[in-house]
N, C-alpha and C positions, 0 to 999 in steps of 0.2 A: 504493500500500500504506500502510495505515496503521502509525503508528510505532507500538511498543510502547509500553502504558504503566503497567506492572507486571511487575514479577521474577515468575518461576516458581513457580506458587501450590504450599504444601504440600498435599500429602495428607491433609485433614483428616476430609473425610468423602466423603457422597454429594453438601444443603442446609447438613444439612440442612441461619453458616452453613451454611461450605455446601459445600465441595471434599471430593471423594472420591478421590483418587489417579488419578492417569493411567493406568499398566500395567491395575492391575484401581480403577474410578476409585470403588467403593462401598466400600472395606474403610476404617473408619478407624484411622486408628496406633493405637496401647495408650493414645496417652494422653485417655482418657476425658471429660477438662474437668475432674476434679478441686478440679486448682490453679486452674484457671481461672476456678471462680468463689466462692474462698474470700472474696476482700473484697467480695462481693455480699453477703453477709450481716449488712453491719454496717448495713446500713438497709433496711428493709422497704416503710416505706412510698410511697406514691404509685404502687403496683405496678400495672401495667393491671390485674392481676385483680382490684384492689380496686375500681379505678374502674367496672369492670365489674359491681360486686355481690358478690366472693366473699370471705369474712370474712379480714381481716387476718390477716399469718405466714402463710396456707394456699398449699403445692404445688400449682396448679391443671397439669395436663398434659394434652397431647395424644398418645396414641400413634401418629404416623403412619405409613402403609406409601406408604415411594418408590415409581415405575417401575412401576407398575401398566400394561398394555398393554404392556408391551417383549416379553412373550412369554408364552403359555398356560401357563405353571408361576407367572409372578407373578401373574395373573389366579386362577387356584384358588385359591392361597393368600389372598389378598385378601377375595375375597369371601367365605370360610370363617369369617377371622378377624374381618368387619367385622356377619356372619349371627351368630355365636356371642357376637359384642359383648365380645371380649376387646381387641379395640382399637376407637378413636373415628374414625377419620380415614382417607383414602389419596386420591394424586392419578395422574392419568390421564397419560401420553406420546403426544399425540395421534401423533406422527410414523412411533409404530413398529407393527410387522405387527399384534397384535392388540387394540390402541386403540379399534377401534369395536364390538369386541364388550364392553370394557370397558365404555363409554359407555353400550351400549346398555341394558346391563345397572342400570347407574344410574341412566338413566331409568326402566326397571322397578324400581327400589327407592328410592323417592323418598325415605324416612326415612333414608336413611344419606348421610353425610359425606362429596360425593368432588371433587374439583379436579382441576386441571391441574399438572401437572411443568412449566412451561414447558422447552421442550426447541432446545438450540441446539449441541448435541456429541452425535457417534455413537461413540464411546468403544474399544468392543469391536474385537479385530482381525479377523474376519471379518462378525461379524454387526452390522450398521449398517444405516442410514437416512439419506435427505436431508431437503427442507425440504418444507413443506407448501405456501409460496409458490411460486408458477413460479420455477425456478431462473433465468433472464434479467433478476428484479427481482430478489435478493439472491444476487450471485453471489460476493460478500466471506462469505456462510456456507460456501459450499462448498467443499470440496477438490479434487485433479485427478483424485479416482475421482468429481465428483459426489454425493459426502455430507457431512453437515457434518462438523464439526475433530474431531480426535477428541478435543484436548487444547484446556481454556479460553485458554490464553495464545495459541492459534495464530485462536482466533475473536478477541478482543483485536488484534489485529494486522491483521488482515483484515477486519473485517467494522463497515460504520457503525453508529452507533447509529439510523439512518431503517433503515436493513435488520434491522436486531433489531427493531424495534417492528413491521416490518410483518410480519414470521414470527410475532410471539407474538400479536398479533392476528387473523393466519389460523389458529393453532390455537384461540383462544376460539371464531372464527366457524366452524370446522371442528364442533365440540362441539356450537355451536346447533344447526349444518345438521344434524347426526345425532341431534338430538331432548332437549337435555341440555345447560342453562344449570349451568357449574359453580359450587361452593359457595365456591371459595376456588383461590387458584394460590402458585403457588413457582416454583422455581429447579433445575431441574437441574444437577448439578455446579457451583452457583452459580453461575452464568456470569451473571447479571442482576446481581451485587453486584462482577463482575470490573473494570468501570469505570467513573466516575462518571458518563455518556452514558449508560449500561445503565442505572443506576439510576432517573435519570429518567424514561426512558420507561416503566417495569415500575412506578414510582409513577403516572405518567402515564393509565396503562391500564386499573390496578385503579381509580384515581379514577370514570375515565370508564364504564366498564362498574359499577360499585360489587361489584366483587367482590373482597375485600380477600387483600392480598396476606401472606408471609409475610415481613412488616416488621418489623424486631427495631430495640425502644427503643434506642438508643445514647445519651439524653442524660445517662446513667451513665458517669461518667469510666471504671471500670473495665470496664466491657461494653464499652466502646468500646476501650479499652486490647487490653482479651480478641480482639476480633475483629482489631484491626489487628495484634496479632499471629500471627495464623493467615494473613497476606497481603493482607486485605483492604484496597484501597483507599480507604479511609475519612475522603477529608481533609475540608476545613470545606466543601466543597460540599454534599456526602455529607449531614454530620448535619445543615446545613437544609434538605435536602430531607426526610430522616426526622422534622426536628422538622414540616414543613409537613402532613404526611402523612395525611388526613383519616380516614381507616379505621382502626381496630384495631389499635396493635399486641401483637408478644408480647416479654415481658421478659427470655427467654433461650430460647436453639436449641441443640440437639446433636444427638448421633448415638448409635446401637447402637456400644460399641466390640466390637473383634474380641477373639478368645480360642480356643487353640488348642484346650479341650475345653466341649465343650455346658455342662457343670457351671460349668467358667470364665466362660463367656457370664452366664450367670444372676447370678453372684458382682461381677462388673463392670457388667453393667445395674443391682442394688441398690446397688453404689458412684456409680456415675452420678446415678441417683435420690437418692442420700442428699447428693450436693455442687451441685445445682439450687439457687440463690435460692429463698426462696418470689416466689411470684408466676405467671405465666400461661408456661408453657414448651413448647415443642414436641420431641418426640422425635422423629428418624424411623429407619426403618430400611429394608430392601429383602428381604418375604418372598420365597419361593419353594418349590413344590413340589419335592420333589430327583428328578430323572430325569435320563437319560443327555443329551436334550437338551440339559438345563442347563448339565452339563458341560462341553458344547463351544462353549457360549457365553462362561462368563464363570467364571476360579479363583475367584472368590468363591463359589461354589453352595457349598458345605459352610457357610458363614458364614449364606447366604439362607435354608438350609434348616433351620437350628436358628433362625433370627429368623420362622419360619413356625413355629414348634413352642413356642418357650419362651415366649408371653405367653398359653398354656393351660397353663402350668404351675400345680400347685397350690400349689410354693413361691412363686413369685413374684408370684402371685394373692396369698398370705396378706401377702407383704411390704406388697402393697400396702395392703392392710388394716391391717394393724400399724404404717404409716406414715402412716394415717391420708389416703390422696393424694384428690384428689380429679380426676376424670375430667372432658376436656371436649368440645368440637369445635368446628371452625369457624361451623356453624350456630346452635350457642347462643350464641357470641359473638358473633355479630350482632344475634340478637335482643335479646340484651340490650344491644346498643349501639342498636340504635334506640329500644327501648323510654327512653333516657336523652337522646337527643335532644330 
């Protein structure tokens, strides 16, 4: 068994990073990143967005939808909201029951933005999933029902970093086989940022496939301050692997925070947005259609089903107009990083 080598991550989020709570692992706490990145603002420049082409001071963001394929209600919602082009971005769970119709589906829709969740926790207390690798070669992911951890710190404990690498590259090669080279990957419930072994390989990966990962700049004392205080293990190994990092990164991550009414939601998204750095930031969140399925999946379905609804708000559309934001995706950021090669 391997020894632990991190205290019990907070609940911070889902990525985006990157921890979503254990019990229900998507909801994140109230507190939004605010304070977290008031001292980001006292210097703008050198911001990957800029170096990417996008005019100095400018909020470049991503809105992304988590957990795509985890179930037919986050798949509608997904595709609804990426057809209607009120968000940029969403990545796939190769691991869980409706993943290849997600897939499939993005292969049919070549213009839109869609990645992988890399996926290494089945979270939920009934409804879960194992490994896409034959369980006999990564048997440090799995638990004794045979699925993986539910909780990051129990994959930490258990599972080598040779067993991570070769699970998150049978879900890339799971993707090709179903027709559907993704545009970009992440992290489910962080678990790729949980140990410095993880990290390696999840840089290792995107290198080698060039499909860039969602790598957050840390050579910002205080972004760096910011994540290692949400748990992150982020000692000096960490940030020269992040300084080595040959792809793209993004200069700040958060999350949808929770709120008890849909109105609230909307009031905390435009606080969230309003406390981002400028520079190149990712959002993510976890739509959902609301049905009783849902329900019995997962206490967050009221949270998933107003984050399927409010980014066709016409408030919050105007916000973002009146803030002037500017919209991005992982496919334009590449282009324009090759185009600078």
């Amino acid at each position: 068994m391997k020894k632990l080598l991190i205290h019990p991550l907070p609940a911070f989020l889902c990525l985006a990073i990157f921890f979503v709570g254990c019990k229900d692992k998507k909801s994140q706490t109230d507190q939004s990143g605010t304070a977290a990145v008031e001292a980001t603002t006292k210097s703008t420049a050198n911001t990957w967005a800029e170096k990417l082409g996008w005019p100095a001071g400018k909020k470049v963001i991503i809105l992304h939808a988590d957990d795509i394929g985890m179930c037919p209600e986050a798949n509608v919602a997904a595709k609804k909201m990426l057809t209607d082009g009120v968000i940029q971005s969403a990545a796939v769970m190769i691991p869980c029951p409706n993943a290849k119709e997600a897939i499939t589906w993005a292969a049919e829709h070549p213009a839109m933005d869609i990645g992988l969740h890399l996926t290494l926790t089945s979270e939920w207390k009934t409804y879960r999933w194992g490994t896409v690798t034959p369980a006999a070669e990564v048997p440090g992911l799995l638990d004794e029902d045979h699925k993986m951890w539910h909780e990051v710190p129990q994959v930490v404990q258990h599972a080598s970093a040779e067993e991570v690498e070769k699970e998150i590259r049978s879900q890339i090669e799971q993707s090709i086989t179903w027709g559907y080279r993704p545009d970009h990957m992440d992290t489910h419930m962080g678990t790729l940022y949980a140990d410095p072994g993880y990290v390696k390989v999840f840089i290792k990966v995107a290198e080698e496939y060039g499909i860039p990962a969602n790598i957050i700049d840390i050579s910002k004392p205080e972004v760096l301050a910011e994540f290692k205080r949400q748990g992150y293990p982020l000692d000096d190994r960490v940030v020269k692997m992040v300084d080595g990092y040959t792809l793209p990164k993004l200069d700040y991550f958060s999350s949808a925070p929770k709120a008890e009414t849909y109105e609230g939601k909307i009031e905390k998204f435009k606080a969230l947005v309003n406390s981002v750095p400028p520079g190149l930031t990712e959002i993510i969140f976890h739509p959902s259609v609301l049905t009783e399925n849902l329900k019995t999946i997962t206490n967050s379905w009221q949270q998933r089903a107003w984050e399927a609804q409010m980014f066709s708000d016409p408030d919050l559309i105007q916000f973002f107009r009146d803030e002037d934001i500017i919209f991005t995706n992982w496919k334009e950021i590449m282009e324009r990083f090759e185009k600078q090669k």
